[in-house]
C-alpha positions in Angstrom: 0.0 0.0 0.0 2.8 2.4 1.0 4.4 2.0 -2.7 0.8 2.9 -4.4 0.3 5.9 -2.2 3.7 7.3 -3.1 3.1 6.5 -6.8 -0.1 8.5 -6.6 1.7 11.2 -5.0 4.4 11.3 -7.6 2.2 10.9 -10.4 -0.3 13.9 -9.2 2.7 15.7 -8.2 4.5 15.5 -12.0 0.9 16.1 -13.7 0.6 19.3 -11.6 4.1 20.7 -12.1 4.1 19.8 -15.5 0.9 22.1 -15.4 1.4 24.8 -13.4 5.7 25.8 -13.2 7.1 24.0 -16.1 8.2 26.8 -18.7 6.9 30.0 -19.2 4.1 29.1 -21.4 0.6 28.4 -19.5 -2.7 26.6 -20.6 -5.8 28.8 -20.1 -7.7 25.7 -18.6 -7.0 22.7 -17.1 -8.8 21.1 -19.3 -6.8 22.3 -22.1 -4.0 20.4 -20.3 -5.8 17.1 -20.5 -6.3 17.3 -24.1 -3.3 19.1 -25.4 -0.5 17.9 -23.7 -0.5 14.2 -22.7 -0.5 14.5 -18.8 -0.5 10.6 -18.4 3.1 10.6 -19.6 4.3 13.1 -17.1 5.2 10.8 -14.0 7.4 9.4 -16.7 8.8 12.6 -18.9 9.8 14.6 -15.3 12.1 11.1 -14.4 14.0 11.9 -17.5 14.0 16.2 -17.2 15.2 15.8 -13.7 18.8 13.7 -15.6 18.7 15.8 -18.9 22.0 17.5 -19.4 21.6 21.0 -18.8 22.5 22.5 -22.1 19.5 20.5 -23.4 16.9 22.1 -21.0 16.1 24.9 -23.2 13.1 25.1 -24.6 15.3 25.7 -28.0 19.1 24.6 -28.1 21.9 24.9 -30.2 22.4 22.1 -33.2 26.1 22.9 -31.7 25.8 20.6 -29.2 24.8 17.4 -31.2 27.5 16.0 -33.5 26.6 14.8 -36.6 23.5 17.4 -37.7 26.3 19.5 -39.8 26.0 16.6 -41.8 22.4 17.3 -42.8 23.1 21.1 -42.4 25.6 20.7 -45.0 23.9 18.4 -47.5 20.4 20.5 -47.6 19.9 20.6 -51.1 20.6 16.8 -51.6 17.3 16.0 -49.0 15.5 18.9 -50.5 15.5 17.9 -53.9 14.4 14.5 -52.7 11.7 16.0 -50.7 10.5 18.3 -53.7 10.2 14.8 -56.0 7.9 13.7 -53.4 5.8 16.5 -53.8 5.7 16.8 -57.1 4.8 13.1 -57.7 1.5 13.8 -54.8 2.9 11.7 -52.4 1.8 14.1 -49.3 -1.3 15.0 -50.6 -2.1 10.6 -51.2 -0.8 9.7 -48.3 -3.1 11.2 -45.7 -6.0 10.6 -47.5 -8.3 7.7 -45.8 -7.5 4.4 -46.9 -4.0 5.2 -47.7 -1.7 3.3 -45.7 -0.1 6.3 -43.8 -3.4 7.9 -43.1 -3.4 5.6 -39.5 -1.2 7.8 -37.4 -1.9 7.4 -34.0 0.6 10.6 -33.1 0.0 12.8 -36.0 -3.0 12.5 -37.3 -4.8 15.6 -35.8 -2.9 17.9 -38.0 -4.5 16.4 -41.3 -7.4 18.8 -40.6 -4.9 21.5 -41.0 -3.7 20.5 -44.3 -0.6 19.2 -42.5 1.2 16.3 -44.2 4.5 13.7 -43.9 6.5 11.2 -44.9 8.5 8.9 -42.5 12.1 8.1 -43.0 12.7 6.6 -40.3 11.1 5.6 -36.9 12.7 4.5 -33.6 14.7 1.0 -34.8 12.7 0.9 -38.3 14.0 2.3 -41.9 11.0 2.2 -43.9 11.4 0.3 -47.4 9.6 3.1 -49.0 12.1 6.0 -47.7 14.6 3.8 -48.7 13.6 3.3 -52.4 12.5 6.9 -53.2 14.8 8.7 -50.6 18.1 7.2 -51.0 20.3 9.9 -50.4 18.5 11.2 -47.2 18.1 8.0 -45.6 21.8 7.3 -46.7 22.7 10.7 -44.5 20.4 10.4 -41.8 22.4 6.6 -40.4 25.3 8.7 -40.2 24.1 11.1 -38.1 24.4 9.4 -34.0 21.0 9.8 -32.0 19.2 10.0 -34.8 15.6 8.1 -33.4 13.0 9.3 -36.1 13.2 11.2 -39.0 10.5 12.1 -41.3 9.7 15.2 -44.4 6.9 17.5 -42.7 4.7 19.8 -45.1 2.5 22.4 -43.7 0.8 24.5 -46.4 0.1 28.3 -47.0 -2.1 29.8 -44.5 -2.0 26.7 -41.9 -1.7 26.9 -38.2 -1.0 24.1 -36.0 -2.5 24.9 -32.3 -0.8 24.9 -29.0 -0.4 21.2 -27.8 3.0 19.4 -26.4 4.0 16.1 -28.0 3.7 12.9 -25.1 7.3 11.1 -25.3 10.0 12.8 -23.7 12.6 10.6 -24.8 13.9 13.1 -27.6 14.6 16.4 -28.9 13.1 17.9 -32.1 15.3 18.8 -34.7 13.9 20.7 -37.8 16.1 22.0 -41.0 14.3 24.1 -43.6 14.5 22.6 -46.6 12.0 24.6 -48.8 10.4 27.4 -46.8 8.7 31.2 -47.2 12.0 32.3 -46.0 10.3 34.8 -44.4 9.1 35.8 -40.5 5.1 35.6 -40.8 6.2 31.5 -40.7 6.8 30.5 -37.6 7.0 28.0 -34.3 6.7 29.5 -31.3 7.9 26.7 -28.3 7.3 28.0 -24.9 7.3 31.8 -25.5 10.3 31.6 -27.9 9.5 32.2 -31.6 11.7 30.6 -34.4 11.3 31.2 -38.0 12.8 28.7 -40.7 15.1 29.7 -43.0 16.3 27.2 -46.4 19.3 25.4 -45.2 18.9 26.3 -41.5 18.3 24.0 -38.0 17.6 23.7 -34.6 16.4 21.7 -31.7 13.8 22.0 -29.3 12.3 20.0 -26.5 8.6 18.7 -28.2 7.3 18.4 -24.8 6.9 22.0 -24.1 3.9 23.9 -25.3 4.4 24.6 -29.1 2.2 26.3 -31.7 3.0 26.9 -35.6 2.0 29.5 -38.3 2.4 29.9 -41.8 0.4 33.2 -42.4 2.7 33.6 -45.4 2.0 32.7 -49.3 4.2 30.0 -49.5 4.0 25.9 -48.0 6.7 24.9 -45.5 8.9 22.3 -46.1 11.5 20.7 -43.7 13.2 17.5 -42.5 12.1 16.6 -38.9 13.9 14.3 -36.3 13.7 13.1 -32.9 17.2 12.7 -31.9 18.4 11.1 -28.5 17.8 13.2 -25.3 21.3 13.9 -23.9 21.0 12.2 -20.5 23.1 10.8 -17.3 22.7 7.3 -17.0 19.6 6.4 -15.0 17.6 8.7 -18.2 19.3 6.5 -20.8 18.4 3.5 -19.4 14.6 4.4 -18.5 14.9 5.6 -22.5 15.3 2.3 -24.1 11.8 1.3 -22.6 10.5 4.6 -23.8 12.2 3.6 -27.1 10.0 0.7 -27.5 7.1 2.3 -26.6 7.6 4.8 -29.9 8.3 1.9 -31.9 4.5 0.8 -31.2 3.5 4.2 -33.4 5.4 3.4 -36.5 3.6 4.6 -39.3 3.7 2.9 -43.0 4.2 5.5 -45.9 2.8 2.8 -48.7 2.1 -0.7 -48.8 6.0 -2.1 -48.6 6.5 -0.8 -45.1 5.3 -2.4 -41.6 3.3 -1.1 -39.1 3.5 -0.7 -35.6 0.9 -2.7 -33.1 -0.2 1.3 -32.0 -1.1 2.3 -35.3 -2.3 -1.2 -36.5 -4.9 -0.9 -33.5 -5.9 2.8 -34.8 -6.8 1.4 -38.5 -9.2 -1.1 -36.6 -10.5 1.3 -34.4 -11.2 4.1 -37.0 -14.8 3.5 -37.8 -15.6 3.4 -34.2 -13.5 7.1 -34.1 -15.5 8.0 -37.3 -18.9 7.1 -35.3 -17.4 9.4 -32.1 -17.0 12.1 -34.5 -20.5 11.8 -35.8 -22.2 11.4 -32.1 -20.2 14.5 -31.4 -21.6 16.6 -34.0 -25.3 15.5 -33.3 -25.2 14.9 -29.7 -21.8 16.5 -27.6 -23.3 15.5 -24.3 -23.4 11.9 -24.6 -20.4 12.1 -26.8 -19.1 14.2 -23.7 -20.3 11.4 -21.0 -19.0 8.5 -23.0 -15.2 10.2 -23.1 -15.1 10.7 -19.7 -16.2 7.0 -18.8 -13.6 5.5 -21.1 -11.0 8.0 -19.8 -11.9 7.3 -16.5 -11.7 3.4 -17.1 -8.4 3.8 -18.4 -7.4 6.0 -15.1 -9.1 2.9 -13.2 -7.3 0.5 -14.5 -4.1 2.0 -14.2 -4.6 2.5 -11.0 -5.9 -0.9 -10.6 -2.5 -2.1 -11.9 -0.5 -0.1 -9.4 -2.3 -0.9 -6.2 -2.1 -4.8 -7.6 1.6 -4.3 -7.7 2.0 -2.5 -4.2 -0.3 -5.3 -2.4 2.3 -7.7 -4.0 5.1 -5.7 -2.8 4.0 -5.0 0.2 3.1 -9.0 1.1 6.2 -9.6 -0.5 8.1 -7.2 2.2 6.1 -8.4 5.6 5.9 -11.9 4.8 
């Protein structure tokens, strides 16, 4: 009993500080919180904050500090060329659309309503077949770059915003280079009160866990390279990480038929027509829609919970007996 009750402690404690003191940036509701930024994963994200090396605390940190991203700094125009072929044969406009196989995205795909669009290179331990074939170049850079986790080509088009919201996994850092992009300030990402513009041939890093929002009030689509790359941590971080590491590789998302999928985003493609109906029962009838969420939330939070007091009964009879 004594190791639930400090779990529950810890586990309020992380949601709340994530919350309330964690950067500068704040949600306007709690509620906000709950849907924007993935509170369930904070017990775990603050382990791994509390042995991040300092230089990589920032909410935005210097490409100096992570050997290897020169290499993609200084071969731009090879990934962007290979990038612009994918536009222009349609591959990120086909490949969000429903049905396709990289339409399942169980960590992206609330930014398809925004006309945002990808193509994976690589995610967490898997090189997709597809990058491979039509991307040889980039994928050929990207395994000579260390800490390189996930890589993928992000497209956001003219006149898109992406909301405030925090990505769940703490187990990277963000790295974007413009690669074909307005080049100009009214495109933007703005990552815990600091604003960042993307210039062609240009990088940086940030922490994805921190509130982020993104504009493109210009004329012109943005088009970048965008990879998780290792967390720089002591060594209790690194070796919590390589569980977190497994968990991302649950999310990998196919870009055609020839590449795999992972068992997160398998489940989402048989889940979808029950999402579909949620969507629908929302638009006709928010309370229930309203009710229902909270219930399956709530299960979840139950058996969670469930799961921890089962483990501290078995410590605890473990201990005393």
């Amino acid at each position: 009993m004594t190791v639930l009750i400090v779990a529950l402690i810890y586990t309020a404690g992380s949601i709340y500080y994530v919350y309330r003191f964690r950067g500068r940036m704040r949600y306007e509701r709690f509620s906000q919180y709950l849907r924007k930024s993935w509170p369930v994963f904070a017990p775990f994200n603050c382990f791994l904050y509390a042995f991040t090396h300092a230089h990589a605390r920032k909410s935005v940190t210097d490409t100096l500090h992570f050997p290897g991203t020169n290499l993609l700094r200084e071969n731009w125009q090879i990934i962007r060329n290979e990038a612009l072929a994918l536009d222009k044969q349609g591959v990120f406009e086909s490949i969000v659309k429903e049905g396709s196989p990289g339409f399942y995205d169980v960590g992206f795909r609330t930014f398809y309503k925004h006309g945002w669009s990808k193509f994976y290179l690589t995610w967490y331990g898997y090189n997709h077949p597809s990058a491979q074939r039509l991307c040889p170049q980039t994928t050929a850079l990207l395994e000579k770059v260390p800490g390189i986790k996930g890589a993928m080509f992000s497209l956001l088009p003219a006149g898109a915003s992406l909301t405030l919201h925090a990505d769940p996994l703490a187990c990277s850092l963000r790295y974007h280079l413009g690669l074909k992009t307005p080049q100009s300030d009214s495109c933007f990402i703005n990552v815990d009160g600091v604003t960042t513009t993307w210039r062609d041939g240009e990088d940086f890093i940030f922490d994805e866990t921190r509130p982020h929002y993104v504009h493109n009030h210009s004329e012109a689509p943005r088009l970048i390279l965008m990879c998780d790359i290792e967390r720089p941590m002591y060594l209790p971080g690194r070796l919590f990480n390589r569980l977190y590491n497994q968990l991302a590789n649950l999310t990998v998302v196919a870009n055609t038929e020839e590449d795999a999928r992972g068992a997160a985003s398998a489940l989402f493609d048989r889940l979808n027509p029950v999402l579909k109906r949620g969507k629908r029962l929302k638009s006709t009838n928010k309370a229930l829609y309203n009710t229902l969420k909270w219930a399956i939330n709530g299960s979840l939070l139950m058996f969670i919970f469930g799961s921890l007091f089962t483990v501290s009964a078995a410590v605890d009879y473990l201990t005393f007996n």
